[in-house]
C-alpha positions in Angstrom: -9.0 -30.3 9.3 -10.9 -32.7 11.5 -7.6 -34.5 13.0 -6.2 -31.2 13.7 -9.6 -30.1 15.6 -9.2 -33.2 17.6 -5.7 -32.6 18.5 -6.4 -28.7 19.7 -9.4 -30.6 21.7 -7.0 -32.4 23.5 -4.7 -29.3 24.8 -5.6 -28.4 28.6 -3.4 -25.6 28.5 -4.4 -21.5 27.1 -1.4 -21.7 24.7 -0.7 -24.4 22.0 2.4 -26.6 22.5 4.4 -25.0 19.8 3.5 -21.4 21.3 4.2 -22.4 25.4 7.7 -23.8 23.8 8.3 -20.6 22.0 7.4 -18.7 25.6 9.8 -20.9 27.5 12.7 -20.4 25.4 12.0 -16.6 25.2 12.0 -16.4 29.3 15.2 -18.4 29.6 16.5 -15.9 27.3 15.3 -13.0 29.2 16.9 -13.8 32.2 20.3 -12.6 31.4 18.7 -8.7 31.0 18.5 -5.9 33.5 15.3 -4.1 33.5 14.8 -0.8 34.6 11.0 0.8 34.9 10.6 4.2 33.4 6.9 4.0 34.4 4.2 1.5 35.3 4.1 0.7 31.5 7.1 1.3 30.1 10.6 -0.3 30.9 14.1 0.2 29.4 15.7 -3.4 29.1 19.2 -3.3 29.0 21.6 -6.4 27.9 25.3 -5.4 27.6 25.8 -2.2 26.0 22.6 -2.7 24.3 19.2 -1.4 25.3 15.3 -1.9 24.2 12.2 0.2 25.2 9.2 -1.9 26.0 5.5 -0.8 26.1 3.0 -2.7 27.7 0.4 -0.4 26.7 0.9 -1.3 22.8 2.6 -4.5 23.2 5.7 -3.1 21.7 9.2 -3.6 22.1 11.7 -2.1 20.0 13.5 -5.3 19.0 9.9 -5.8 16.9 9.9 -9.5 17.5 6.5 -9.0 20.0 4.5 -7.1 17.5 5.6 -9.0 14.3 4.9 -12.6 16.4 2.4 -12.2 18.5 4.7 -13.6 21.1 6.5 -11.3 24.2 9.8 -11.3 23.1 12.7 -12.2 25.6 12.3 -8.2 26.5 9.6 -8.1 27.5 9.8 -11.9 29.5 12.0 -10.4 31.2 9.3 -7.6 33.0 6.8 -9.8 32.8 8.4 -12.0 35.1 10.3 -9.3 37.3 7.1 -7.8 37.9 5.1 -11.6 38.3 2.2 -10.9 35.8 1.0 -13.8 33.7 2.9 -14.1 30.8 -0.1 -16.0 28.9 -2.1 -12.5 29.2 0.3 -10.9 27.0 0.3 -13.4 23.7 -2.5 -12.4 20.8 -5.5 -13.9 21.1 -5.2 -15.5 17.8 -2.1 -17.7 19.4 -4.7 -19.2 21.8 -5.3 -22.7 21.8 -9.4 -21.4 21.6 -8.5 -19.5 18.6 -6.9 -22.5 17.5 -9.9 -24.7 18.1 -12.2 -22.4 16.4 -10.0 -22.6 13.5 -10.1 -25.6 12.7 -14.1 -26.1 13.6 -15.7 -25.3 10.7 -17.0 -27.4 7.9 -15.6 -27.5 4.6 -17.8 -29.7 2.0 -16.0 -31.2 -0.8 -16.6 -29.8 -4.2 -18.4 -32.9 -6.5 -16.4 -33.8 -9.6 -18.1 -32.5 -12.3 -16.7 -35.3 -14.7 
């Protein structure tokens, strides 16, 4: 527990490593979508024949991949960079390297043998 406290210590960046890769990958995917806004909260997200709806209000997007991970999926990377925000803002807070920290920052004494 202690080594992986001192690891999350040492992270400088909002997201953990593993969770920035994950966002990376999802906005070079989302770069091959067309997004179209239906209103300041909602956007239709079309790739090919193939659309999603995406909800900023309930961090939703019909592919289901943001709401079951935590993580925008390449939907909504795709708005969030067409429209410039901060893609960090949108990640659960329990994907943060803080959340991570806090984790791993608690005690846990070892149970004497009883032998």
């Amino acid at each position: 527990m202690n080594k992986r406290l001192e690891e999350g210590r040492k992270w400088e960046s909002k997201l953990p490593p593993k969770v920035a890769k994950t966002m990376v990958e999802r906005q070079d995917e989302g770069s091959f979508v067309n997004v179209f806004c239906a209103s300041p909260y909602v956007y239709e997200v079309r790739e090919g024949q193939n659309f999603w709806i995406v909800d900023f209000r309930t961090w939703n997007c019909d592919c289901g991949l943001w709401e079951i991970s935590g993580i925008p999926c390449k939907h909504a990377m795709a708005v969030i960079i067409g429209r410039r925000m901060n893609s960090n803002d949108f990640v659960h807070k329990y994907l943060t390297t803080e959340a991570y920290i806090k984790t791993y920052s608690y005690v846990i004494y070892p149970i004497p043998d009883e032998t």
